[in-house]
C-alpha positions in Angstrom: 0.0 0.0 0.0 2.9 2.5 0.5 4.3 1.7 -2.8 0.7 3.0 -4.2 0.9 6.1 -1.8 4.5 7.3 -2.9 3.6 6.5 -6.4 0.7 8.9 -6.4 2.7 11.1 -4.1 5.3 11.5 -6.9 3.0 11.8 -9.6 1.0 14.7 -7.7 4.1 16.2 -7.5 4.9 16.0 -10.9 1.6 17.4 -11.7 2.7 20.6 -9.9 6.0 20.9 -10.9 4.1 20.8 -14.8 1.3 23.1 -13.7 4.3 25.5 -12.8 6.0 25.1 -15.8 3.5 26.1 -17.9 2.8 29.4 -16.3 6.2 30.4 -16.5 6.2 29.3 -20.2 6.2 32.4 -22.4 6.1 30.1 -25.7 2.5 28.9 -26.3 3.4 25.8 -27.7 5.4 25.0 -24.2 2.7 26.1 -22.3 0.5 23.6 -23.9 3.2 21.1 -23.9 3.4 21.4 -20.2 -0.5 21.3 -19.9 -1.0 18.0 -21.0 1.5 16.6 -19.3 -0.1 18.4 -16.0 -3.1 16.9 -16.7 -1.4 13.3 -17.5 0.3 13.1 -14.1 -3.0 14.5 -12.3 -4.8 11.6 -13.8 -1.8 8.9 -13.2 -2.2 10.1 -9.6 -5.6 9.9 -9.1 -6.1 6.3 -10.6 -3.8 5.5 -7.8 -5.7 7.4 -5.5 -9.0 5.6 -6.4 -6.7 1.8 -6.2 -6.0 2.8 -2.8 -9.2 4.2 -1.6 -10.7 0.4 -3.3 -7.6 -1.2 -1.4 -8.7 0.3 2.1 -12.6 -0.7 1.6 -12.1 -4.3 0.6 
């Protein structure tokens, strides 16, 4: 269960680090770049969110 927790601790980080990114980005094509990648690590994290919320029910 910790491996789950520091995965979507990492990927939650990433998220922000991306998010970050792409308001400092003064090239649109960066800024996008750094959007979708925002939004793939939000959504990496939260599928590991939901696994572990499963794992604690069961």
């Amino acid at each position: 269960m910790e491996d789950f927790e520091g995965k979507m601790e990492k990927y939650m980080a990433r998220a922000a680090k991306c998010e970050e990114q792409a308001r400092e980005a003064t090239d649109p094509t960066r800024q996008d770049f750094y959007q979708v990648l925002e939004r793939y690590f939000r959504n990496l994290a939260n599928d590991f969110k939901e696994v572990i919320e499963k794992r604690k029910t069961a």
